[in-house]
N, C-alpha and C positions, 0 to 999 in steps of 0.2 A: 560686558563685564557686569556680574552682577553687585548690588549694592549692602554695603557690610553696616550694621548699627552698632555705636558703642552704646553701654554706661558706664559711668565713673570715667575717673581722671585716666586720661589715656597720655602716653609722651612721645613723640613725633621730632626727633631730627629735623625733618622736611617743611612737618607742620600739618595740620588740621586745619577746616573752614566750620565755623558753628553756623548751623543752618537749623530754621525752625522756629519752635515755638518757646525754645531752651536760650537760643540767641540773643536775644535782648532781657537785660539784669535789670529788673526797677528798684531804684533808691530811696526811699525815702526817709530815714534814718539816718544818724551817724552811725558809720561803718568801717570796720577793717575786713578790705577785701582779702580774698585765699586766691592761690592758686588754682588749686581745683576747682572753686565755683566762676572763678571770674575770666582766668586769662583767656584770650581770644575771644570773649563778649562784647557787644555793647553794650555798657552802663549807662543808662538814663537816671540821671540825678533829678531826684522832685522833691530836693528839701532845700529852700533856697537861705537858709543859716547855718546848713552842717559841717560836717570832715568825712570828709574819706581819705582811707589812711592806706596807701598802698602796702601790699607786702615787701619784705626785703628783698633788694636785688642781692643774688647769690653767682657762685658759677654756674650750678647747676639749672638756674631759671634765666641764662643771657637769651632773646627772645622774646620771653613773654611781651604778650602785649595786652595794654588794657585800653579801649577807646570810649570815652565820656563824651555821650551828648545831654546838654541839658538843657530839660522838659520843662523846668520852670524856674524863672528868671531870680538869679541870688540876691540876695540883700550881704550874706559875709558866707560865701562858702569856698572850704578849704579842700585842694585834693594835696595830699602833703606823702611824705615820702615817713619810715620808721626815724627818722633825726640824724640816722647815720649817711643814707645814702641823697645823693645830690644829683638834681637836673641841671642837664646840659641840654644843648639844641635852640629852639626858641618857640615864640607866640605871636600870632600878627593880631592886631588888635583894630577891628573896623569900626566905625560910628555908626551906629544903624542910621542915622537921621541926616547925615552930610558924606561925604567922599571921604573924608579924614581916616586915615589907617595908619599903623605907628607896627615894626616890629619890637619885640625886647628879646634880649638875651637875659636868663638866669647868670647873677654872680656866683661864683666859686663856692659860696656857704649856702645858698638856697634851697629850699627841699619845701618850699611850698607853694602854692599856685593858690591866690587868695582874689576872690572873686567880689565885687559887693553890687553887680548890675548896672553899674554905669562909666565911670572914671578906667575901675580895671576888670571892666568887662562880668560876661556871665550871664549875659540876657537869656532868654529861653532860644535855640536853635544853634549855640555855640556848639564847640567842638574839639576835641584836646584827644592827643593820642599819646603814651607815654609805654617805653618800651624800653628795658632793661639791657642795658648794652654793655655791662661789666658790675662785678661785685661792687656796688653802691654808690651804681651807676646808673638816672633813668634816662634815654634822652626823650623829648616834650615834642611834639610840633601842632600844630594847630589854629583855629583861628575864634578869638573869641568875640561877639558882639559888643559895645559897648556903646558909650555917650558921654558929655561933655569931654573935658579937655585928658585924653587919654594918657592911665600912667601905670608901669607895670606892675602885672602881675604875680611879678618873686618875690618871695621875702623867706627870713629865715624862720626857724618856729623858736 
């Protein structure tokens, strides 16, 4: 079977694999991601004070997925949702330096994932995948680096 190239925003029922040199998104800015440049990318974050501010969970985007690794270790970085839409699911949060590992669960009003590289996590090699599961809806799963005494990473904005 031979092999097909898109450009531009292509929509798949089934789904797409982004492969390449297009496949990984560098951050280094505060940012509001799109649909078209982002979903089904990895995002490497290398601003360890920023936001990144997810697009709206709609009907029409249930799917999308966005997966965040980050390249360089946060001091206060935020991946936060438009204020409307809220995460569900959860984050396991590891100590890089002792065995110590702590899940959390997002509260009911949560739409932000706030990072500051130690306590709630965000070291450089973390990993967060958040993926729209209903209108203003994301669910979260992942695992973030952390140190000292581990504590979660939801809060409201």
């Amino acid at each position: 079977m031979g092999q097909t190239t898109f450009s531009g925003p292509v929509r798949s029922e089934r789904g797409f694999t982004a492969v390449g040199s297009t496949a990984v998104v560098n951050i280094t800015a505060e940012t509001t991601l799109t649909y078209a440049d982002h979903v089904g990318r990895i995002i490497e974050i290398n601003d360890a004070d920023g936001a990144v501010t997810l697009p709206s969970a709609t009907t029409e985007t249930i799917g999308a997925s966005y997966t965040f690794f980050i390249g360089t270790t946060a001091t206060d970085l935020d991946i936060k949702t438009d204020g409307t839409d809220k995460f569900v699911g959860n984050l396991v949060l590891a100590a890089a330096a002792s065995s110590q590992a702590r899940g959390f669960a997002p509260s009911a009003s949560n739409d932000v994932i706030s990072m500051n590289g130690t306590t709630t996590g965000g070291i450089a090699g973390s990993h967060v995948e958040v993926i729209a599961i209903a209108a203003d809806e994301y669910l979260v799963t992942g695992t973030l680096l952390g140190s000292g005494t581990l504590a979660t990473p939801f809060a409201d904005s």
